[in-house]
N, C-alpha and C positions, 0 to 999 in steps of 0.2 A: 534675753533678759530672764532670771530666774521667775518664776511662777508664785505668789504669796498662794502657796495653799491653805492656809488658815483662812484668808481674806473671801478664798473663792467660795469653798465649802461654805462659807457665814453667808454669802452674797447667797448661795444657792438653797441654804436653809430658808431667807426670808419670803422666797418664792411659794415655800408649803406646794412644792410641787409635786416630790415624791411620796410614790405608792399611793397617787389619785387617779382616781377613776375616767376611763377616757371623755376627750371634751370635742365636740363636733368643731371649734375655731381649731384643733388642732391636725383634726382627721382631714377635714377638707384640706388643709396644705400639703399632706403628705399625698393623699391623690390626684392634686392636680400637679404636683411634680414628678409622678409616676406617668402620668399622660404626654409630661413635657419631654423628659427622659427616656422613657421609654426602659424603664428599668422594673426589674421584679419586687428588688426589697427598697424601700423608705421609711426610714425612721427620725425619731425628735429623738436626741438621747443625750440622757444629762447626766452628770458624769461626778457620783459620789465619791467618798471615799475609799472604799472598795467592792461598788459595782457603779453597771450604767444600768440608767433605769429609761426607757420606752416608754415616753407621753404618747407617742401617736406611732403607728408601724403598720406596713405593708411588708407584706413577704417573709413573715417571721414571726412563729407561735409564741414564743416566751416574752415576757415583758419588764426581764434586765437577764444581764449574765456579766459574771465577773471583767473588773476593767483589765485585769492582765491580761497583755498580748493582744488587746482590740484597737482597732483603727481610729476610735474616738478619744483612745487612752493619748494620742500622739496628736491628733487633730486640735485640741487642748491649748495644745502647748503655742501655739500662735496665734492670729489674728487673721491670715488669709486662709484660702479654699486651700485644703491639704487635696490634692490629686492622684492616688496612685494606679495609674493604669495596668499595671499585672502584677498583684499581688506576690508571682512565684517569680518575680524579676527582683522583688525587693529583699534586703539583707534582710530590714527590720520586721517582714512578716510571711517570710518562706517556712515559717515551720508552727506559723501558729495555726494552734485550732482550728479558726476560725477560715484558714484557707485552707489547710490539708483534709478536715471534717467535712460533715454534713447537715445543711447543706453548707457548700464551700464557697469563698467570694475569692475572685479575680478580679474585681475590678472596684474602686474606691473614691467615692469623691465625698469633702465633707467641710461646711461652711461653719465655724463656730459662731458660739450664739454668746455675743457679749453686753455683758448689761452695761447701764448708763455709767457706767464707776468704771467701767474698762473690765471687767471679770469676766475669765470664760468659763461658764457654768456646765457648756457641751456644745453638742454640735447638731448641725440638721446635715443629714447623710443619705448619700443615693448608693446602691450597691448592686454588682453586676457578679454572673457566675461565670462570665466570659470577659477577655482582655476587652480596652478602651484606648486606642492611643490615639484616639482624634478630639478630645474634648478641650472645645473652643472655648477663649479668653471670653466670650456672648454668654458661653451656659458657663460659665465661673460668675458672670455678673446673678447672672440669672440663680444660682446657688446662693451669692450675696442676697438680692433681695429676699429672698423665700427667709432665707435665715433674719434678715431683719422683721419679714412678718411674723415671724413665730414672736420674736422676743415683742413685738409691737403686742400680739396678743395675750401674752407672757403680763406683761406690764400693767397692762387693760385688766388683766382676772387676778394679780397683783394689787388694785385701785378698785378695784369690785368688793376682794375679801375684805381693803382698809375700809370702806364705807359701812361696812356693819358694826364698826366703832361707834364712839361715842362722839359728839362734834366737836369734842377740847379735841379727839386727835384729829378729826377731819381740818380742823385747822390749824392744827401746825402743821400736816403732809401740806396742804395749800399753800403757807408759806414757802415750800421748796419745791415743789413740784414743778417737773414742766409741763405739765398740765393747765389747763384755765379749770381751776375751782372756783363756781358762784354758789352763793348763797341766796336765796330767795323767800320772802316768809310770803302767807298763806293769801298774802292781795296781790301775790305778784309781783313783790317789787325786792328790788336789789340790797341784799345788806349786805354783803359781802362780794371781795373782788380782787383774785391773789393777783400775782406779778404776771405769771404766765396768759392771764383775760385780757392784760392790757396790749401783752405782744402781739396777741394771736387777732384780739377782735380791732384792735388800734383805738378804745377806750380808755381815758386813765381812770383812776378806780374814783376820784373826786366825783367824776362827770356822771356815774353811772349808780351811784349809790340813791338808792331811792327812785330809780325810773323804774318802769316793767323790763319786765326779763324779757318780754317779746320786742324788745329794741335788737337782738340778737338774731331774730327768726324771722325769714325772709316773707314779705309780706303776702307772697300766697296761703301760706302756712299758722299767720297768727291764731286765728278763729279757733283753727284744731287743736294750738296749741293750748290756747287757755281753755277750751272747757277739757282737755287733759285733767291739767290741773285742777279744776273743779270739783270733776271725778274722782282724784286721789284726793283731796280733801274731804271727799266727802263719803270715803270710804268705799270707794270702788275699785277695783282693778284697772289698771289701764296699761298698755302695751308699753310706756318708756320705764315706767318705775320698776325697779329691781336688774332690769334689762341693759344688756350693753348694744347699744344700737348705732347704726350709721346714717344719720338726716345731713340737711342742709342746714347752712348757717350764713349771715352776713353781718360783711365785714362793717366796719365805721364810712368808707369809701364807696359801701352800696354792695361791693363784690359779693356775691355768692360760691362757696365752696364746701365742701364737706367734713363733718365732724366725724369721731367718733363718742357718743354720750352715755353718760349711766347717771343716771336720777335717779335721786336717792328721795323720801319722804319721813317725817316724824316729829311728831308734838312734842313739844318743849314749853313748860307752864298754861298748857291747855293750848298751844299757839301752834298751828300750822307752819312747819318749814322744810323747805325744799332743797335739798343741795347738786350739784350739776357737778359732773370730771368731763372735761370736755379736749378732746383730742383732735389738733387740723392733722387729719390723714389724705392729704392733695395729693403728698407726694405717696403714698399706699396704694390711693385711687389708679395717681398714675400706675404704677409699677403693674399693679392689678389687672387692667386692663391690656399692659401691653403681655404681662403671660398671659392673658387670655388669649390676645391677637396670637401669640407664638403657639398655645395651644390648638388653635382653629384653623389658622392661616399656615399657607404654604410660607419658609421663611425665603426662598426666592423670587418666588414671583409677586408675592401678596394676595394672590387667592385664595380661594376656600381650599381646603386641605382634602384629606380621604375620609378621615373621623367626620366631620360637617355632612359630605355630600353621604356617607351610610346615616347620619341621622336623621337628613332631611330625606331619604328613603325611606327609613324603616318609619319615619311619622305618615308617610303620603301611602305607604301600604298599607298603615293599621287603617287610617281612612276609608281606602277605597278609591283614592282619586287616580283617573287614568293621567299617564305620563307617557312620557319618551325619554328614554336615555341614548346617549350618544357617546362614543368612546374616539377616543380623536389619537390616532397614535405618528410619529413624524417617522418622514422618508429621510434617508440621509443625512442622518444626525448625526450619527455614529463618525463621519467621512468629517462634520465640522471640527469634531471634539479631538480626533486624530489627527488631523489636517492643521488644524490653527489652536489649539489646548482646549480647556476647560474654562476658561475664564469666557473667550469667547462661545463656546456652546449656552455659557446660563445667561449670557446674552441674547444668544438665538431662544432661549424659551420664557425671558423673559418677556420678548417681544410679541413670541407667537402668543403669549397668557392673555396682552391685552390686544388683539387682537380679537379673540378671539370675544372674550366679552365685547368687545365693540360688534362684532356679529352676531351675537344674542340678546333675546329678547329681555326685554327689563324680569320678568320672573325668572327667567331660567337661571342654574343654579351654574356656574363654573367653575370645575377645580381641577387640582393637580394631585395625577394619582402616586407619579415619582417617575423618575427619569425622565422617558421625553413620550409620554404619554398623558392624555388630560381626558378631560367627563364632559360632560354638558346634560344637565337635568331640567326637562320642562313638565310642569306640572299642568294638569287640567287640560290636556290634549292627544287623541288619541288618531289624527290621523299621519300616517305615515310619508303623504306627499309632504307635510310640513316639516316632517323630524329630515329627507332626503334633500330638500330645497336648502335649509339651512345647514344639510353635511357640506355640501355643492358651495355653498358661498364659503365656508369655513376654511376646504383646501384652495379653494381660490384667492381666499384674505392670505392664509398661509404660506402661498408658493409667489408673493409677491417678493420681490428683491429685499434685503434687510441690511441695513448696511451697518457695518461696524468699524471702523478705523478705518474709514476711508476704502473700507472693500463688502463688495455686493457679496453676500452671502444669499443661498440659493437653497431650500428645504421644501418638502409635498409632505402630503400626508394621508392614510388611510384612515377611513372612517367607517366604524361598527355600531348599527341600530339597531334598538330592540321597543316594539310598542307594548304597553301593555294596557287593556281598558279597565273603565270603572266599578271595580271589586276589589276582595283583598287579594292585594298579592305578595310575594315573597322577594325581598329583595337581591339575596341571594341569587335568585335564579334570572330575576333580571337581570344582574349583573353578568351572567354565567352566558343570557342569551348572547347579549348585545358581544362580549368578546368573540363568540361564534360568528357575529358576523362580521367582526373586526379580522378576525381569520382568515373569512374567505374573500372579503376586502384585500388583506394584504397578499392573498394567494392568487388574485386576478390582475395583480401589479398595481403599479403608483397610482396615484390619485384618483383611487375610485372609490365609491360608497356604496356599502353592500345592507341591507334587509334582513335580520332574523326570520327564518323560516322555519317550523317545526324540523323537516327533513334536517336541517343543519345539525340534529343534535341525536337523530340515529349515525348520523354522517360521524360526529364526531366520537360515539360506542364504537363504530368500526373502528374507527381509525385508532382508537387507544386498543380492543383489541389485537388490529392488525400489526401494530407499533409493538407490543408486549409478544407477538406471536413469531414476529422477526426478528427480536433478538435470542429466542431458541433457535428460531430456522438459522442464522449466522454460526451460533455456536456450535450445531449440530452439520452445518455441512449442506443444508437442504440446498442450498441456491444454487443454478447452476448457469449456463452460458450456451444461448443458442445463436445461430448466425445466417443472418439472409443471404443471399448474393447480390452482384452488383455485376451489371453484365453488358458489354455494345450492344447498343440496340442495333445497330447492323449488320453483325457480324452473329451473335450469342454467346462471345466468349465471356468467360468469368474473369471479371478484375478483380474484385476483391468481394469482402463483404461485411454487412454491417452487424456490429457482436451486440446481441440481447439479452440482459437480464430475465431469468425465469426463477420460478420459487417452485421446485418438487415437494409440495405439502404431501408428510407422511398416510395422512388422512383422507384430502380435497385433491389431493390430484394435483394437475399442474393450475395453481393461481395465474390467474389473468393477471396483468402487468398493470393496468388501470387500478385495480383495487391495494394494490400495494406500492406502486414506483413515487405517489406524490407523496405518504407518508414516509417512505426513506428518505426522500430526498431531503425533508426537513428534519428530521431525526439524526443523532448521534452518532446513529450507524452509518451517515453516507459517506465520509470520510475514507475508512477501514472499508468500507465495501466500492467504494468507487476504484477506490487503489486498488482492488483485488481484481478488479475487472480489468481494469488497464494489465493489470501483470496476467491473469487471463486470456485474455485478448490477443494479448502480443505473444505469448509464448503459441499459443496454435497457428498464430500467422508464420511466426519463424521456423515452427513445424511442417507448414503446408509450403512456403519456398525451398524447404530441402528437398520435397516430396518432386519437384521441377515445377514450380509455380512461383519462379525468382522474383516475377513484379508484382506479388501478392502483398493487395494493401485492407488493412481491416480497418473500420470503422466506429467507433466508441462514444456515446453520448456522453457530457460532461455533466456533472451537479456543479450547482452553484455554491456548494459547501466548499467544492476544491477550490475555488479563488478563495475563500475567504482564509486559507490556510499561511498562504503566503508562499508556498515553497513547489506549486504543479511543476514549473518548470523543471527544479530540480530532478521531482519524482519520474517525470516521463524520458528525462535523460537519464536517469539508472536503469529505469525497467528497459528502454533501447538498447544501454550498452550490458544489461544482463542478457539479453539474448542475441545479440550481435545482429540488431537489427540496426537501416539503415533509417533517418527521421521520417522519410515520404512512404513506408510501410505503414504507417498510423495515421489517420486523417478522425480529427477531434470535430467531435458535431456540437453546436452550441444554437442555445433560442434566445430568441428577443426576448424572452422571459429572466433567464438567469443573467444577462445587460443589467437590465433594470432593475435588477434586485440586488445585484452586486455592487461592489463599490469601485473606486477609481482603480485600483490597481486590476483590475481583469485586464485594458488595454494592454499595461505590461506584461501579465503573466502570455498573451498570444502573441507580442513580439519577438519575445523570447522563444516561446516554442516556434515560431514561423522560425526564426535565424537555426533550430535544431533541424530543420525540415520537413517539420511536423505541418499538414494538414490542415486548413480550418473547413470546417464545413459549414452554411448556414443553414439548420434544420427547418422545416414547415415554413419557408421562403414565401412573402406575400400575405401572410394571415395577418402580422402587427403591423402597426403606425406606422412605426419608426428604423422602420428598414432601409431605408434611403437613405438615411444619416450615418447608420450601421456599417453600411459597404463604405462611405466613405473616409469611419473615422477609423476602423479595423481592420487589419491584416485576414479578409477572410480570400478563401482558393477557390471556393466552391459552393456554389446554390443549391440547396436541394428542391424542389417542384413538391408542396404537399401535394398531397394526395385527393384533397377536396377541389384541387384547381383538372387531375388527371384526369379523374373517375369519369369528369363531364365535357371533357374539351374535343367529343365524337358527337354531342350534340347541342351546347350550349355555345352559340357565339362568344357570350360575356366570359367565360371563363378560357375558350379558343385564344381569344385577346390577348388576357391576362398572361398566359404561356408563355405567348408571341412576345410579350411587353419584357416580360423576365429573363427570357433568352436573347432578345435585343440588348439587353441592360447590363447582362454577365461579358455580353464579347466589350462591350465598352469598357468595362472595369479590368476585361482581358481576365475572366471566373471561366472556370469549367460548371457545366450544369450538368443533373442530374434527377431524373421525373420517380418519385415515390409513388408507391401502390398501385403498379400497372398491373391487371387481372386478366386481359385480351390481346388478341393477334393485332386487332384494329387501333388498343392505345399504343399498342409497341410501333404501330405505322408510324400513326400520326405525329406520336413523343419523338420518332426517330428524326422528324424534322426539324425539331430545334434543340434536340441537347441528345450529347451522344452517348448517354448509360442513364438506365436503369434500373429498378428493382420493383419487387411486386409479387403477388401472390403467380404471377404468371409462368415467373421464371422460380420461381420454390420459395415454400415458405420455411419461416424461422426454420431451423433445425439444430439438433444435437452435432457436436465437434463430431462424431462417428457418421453423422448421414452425410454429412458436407464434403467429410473426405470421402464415401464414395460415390457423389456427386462430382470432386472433382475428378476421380478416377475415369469416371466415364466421361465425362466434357475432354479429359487425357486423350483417351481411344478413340472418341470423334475426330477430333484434332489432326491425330498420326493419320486417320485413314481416308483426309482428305474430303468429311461431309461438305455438303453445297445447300443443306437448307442454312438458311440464313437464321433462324430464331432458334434453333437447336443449342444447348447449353455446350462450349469448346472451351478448353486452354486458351489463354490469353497467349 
């Protein structure tokens, strides 16, 4: 439908809006749609003849610039939310200024602002310097209302300027307004009573002429009301006169609801009279309050959002009041949202939300930080058995079955606490605590609750710069690969042995394996470095079987990074048939740690390598829980005996047992076993009674690919020349 530009421009002159000075009804909508948005520029921009002019703006110093080529030039032109999600996708504005410049917009959204005649005078606009292609039909609504509150207050400072007329016009606007205009002279009583007082209060104007005006004003309110007006008769100032304000009002049925009012006052033949614009803004209130909910609240769960829970921190820190924060983050979320969509996932977090408020205390604060992490803020408490009791029921509320369609979904969770007592303190850094021990929560496996500790945060200097110091050592070459042996303990012959990551710092020497193996394994590097070690690994074994060491098997510890890749299988069958090795040359060591942490497809990636002939080995055998379930539900070949069960099983019954219990348990499952960290003649005895190879400082430690081979050279020459000590290093 063609555009009446003469009609709109006259519609937009009556406003007196341009080249006025900014108005706090206009600021405050552009920031709280900036809040909702999450957008850099917002503007009110009304759209003259040749420019737009900026009532109210975020993100943007000048305050108009010519309408050619501008998004509100186009916006204009209809009645709905104009949306463009990538400005440099669109015919109509790939070459304008306004995207090619600076600063440059990508991304576009803009509600016009139409007055009661149907005229669109401009638009209210949100503007991104990066594409949008997700913006939901909820924030189009949500653009609609903001655009109707502008013109709502558009309207109101429209009926504010008309009220400084004289009252022949105050009543004729009454006659057509849809506003309720009353009249009121100086005792309070009614002269006056347009069309719009009879809709809104359900008064006809017969009934109400001559009563008080406080038949309108809800009866807690009378009192204040009339000495108001007292006051302004009597030449005082008072808070409603000249003012656009938002009270209460009631209806003829009793109802109470909200207005918006501007009381007007002035004598007329020495006589007192009052005049009233009276707006039901019900439906404003509403609106109002639900951006505010969308501002505050999470929009899927309906809890407190992030913005809530940093302001009821930074309040409870300027105080001084001690707290505890609790960070709540879920186990195997990831595996729902893969496994069954998204749809079901914000099912599972909608559930965990209220759950979780049903385990917290009436104060404490709950929210949702994003994804499938949440907060828990208690004020006025600083002892930490209470923030650990309530971590403890949380994953326990948490890991309860959650059913959705008819199927038990199954989620844990780790939980990170931080106390802080009563002084100021910085919320920041609570926050920064409590993730540290949300860290080492999730670094000790599922469902446990871990304590900020000061140590946690030299802990994690190291680690950022142990993390920063490994991706030089990578690039540079420093890492290298040392390898234990693996030996009969009957006999001394070498089977194979187990390949070690070592870090040759230019500097420190060789690093200790502790201070760097847990930060690779969660870094970016473990990937690129675990593969290198596998192809490592294997290429020295395929060197040392040529060397006449044909049943040489090496042994490889796995990260939990490589299941998550999806393709180990693959990779360990190229690096076998790169060096024309056969599958049972390579035996994969894996912990009850990376189980737990990994997700469902580990089972498959070790069926697959078992059917390649690959090895499983179970590393520190008997330390975790859940080892019994493990052998049962996994393809594993091999036990390994940590070394905490070895060291003591020459004097300790309970761990003598333990041995005994392990190696009972391997012939049932039909496992080969193997005793770690033998140091003595006397563990190589007694290990040699229940499992038939070992390894251990006894039989040589780590070494360099160059010491091992001529470790096997000489176990070679023992071999050919027939020794008879039985512990002596020989060829298998």
């Amino acid at each position: 439908m063609p555009v009446n530009e003469g009609g709109r421009l006259a519609a937009l002159d009556g406003y007196a809006i341009l080249d006025t000075a900014p108005e706090r009804e206009f600021d405050d909508i552009v920031r709280m749609a900036q809040r909702i948005f999450a957008v850099p520029i917002v503007l009110v921009s009304f759209v003259a003849a040749d420019r737009q002019y900026f009532k109210a703006r975020i993100g943007l110093d000048v305050c108009q610039t010519n309408r050619e080529g501008s998004f509100c030039t186009r916006a204009i032109l209809g009645q709905e939310v104009m949306v463009i999600p990538d400005a440099l996708a669109d015919e109509r504005f790939i070459s304008s200024p306004l995207v090619t410049g600076k600063p440059y917009v990508r991304f576009y959204a803009g509600a016009p602002l139409v007055t009661p005649e149907g005229f669109v005078v401009g638009s209210f606009c949100i503007k991104d310097v990066v594409p949008r292609a997700d913006f939901s039909d909820d924030q189009r609504r949500t653009m609609e209302d903001l655009a109707r509150l502008v013109m709502e207050r558009l309207e109101a400072r429209k009926l504010k300027l008309a009220d400084r007329d004289s009252r022949k016009r105050f009543e004729s606007v009454a006659a057509v307004s849809p506003d309720a205009i009353i009249c009121a002279d100086g005792a309070n009583r009614i002269v006056s009573w347009n069309k719009a007082a009879e809709t809104i209060f359900g008064y006809a104007a017969a009934e109400v002429i001559g009563q008080p005006l406080t038949l309108i004003v809800p009866p807690a309110f009378r009192s204040m009301h009339e000495a108001g007006l007292a006051r302004a008769a009597a030449g005082h100032p008072t808070t409603l006169v000249g003012n656009v304000v938002t009270v209460p009002a009631c209806r003829r049925n009793g109802d109470e609801f909200p207005i918006e009012l501007s009381l007007s006052h002035w004598t007329e033949a020495g006589e007192h009279h009052f005049g009233a614009i009276a707006r039901d803004v019900t439906d404003r209130a509403l609106a109002e309050e639900r951006l505010k909910r969308e501002a505050e609240l999470d929009h899927l769960t309906g809890i407190a959002n992030r913005k809530v829970l940093s302001a009821r921190m930074e309040e409870a820190g300027r105080c001084g009041s001690a707290a505890i924060l609790l960070l709540v983050d879920l186990d195997g979320f990831k595996d729902v949202n893969d496994s069954l969509g998204h749809a079901a996932g914000d099912e599972v977090l909608k559930v965990v939300a209220a759950r979780l408020q049903a385990e917290a205390s009436g104060n404490a604060l709950v929210s949702r930080l994003g994804g499938d992490e949440f907060a828990v803020f208690l004020e006025g408490i600083v002892d930490p058995v209470v923030g650990t009791a309530l971590g403890q029921r949380m994953i326990a509320a948490i890991e309860r079955p959650i059913e959705i369609d008819e199927r038990c979904i199954y989620v844990g969770a780790s939980v990170g606490i931080a106390v802080t007592e009563a002084a100021e303190w910085d919320p920041g850094e609570l926050l920064g605590d409590t993730d540290l021990a949300l860290y080492r929560a999730k670094a000790e496996g599922r469902s446990r609750v871990a304590l900020f500790t000061p140590d946690l945060r030299s802990i994690a200097r190291t680690r950022t710069s142990v993390s920063s110091g490994m991706r030089a050592a990578w690039e540079r070459g420093e890492f290298e690969m040392y390898y234990q042996p693996q030996v009969l303990l009957d006999t001394g012959a070498i089977t194979g042995a187990e390949a070690l990551i070592r870090w040759n710092h230019p500097e420190r020497g060789l690093v200790s394996p502790a201070a760097f193996l847990p930060v690779l394994e969660e870094s970016l590097l473990a990937v690129p470095v675990s593969e290198w070690i596998l192809r490592t690994a294997c290429k020295q074994a395929a060197t040392w079987r040529r060397l006449g060491f044909p049943r040489f098997r090496v042994g490889v510890n796995l990260f939990a990074a490589q299941f998550r890749t999806g393709d180990l299988p693959h990779v360990v069958e190229q690096i076998l048939d790169d060096h024309n090795l056969p599958g049972d040359a390579l035996e994969l060591e894996i912990t009850e740690n990376i189980i737990l942490r990994s997700d469902g497809r580990i089972k498959a990636n070790l069926t697959a390598l078992r059917a390649l002939g690959v090895g499983i080995a179970f590393d520190d055998y008997g330390t975790g829980y859940a080892s019994l379930t493990m052998l049962k539900d996994y393809p594993v070949t091999r036990l390994k005996i940590d070394r905490s069960f070895v060291s003591n099983v020459g004097c300790s019954r309970k761990d003598q047992t333990i041995v005994e219990a392990i190696s009972t348990l391997a012939r049932g499952f039909d496992l080969d076993v193997i005793a770690e960290g033998i140091e003595t003649l006397e563990q190589t005895g007694l290990m040699g009674q229940h499992c038939a190879e070992g390894q251990g400082y006894f039989f040589g430690r780590p070494m360099t690919a160059g010491s091992f081979t001529q470790l096997l050279k000489v176990a070679d020459r023992r071999a050919d020349n027939g020794a008879d000590r039985p512990h002596e290093l020989r060829r298998a």
